[in-house]
N, C-alpha and C positions, 0 to 999 in steps of 0.2 A: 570638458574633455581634456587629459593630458596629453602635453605632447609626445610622451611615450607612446600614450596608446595611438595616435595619430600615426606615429614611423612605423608601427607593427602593422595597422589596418592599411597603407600605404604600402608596406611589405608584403602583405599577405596578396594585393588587389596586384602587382607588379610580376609573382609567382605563378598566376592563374593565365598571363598572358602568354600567347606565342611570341619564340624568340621573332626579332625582323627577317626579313629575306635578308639571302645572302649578298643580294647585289646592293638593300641598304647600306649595310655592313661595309661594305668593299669603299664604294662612294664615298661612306664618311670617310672614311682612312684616307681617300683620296683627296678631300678636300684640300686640309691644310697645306699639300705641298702646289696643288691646282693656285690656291690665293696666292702663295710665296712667287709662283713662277708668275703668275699675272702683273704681282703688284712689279718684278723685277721690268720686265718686259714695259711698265707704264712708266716706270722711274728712267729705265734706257730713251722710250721716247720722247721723255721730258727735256735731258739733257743731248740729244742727239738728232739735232734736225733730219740730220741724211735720212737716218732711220723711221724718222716721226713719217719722212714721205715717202718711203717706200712700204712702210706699213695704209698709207691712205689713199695710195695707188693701187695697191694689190693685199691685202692685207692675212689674205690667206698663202701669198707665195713668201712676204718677207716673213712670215710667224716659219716658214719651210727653212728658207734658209737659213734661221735662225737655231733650227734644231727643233721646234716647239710643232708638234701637233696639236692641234685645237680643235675642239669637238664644236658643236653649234653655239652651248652657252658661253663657252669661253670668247669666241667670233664677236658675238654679242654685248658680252660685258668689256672687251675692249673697246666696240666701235663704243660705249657710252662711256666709257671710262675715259677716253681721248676723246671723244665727238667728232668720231670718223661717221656717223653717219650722214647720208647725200653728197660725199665725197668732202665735207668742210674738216678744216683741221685747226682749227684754232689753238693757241701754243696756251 
């Protein structure tokens, strides 16, 4: 089998599908600025003690003050991303 035919039957099989839902659609877009804000936010509590603990005090008031609303996964991917979970904050 060529790989021409491959990208055509692979074409044809991609045409036949329904587009994603529009809230896929949205989410991906959202992604990449979701990870930019996160990784910022990880790298401020890297260098920024005060902040490291005011984030492991309260984590959803310093992410407020901060400007950053945070949905559930977001809550979550920093407590593991910092290891705020059970209140430890290890640097």
């Amino acid at each position: 089998m060529s790989r021409e035919y491959e990208e055509e039957r692979l074409g044809t099989l991609l045409r036949i599908l329904r587009p994603a839902p529009q809230g896929w659609v949205e989410a991906a877009q959202e992604l990449p600025g979701a990870r930019r804000a996160l990784d910022e936010i990880v790298a401020r509590a890297e260098s920024d003690l005060v902040f490291r603990s005011a984030l492991a005090a309260d984590l959803e008031a310093a992410l407020a003050q901060a400007g950053v609303e945070p949905d559930r996964r977001a809550l979550e991917e920093l407590r593991q991303r910092l290891d705020l979970r059970d209140g430890r904050t290890s640097a």
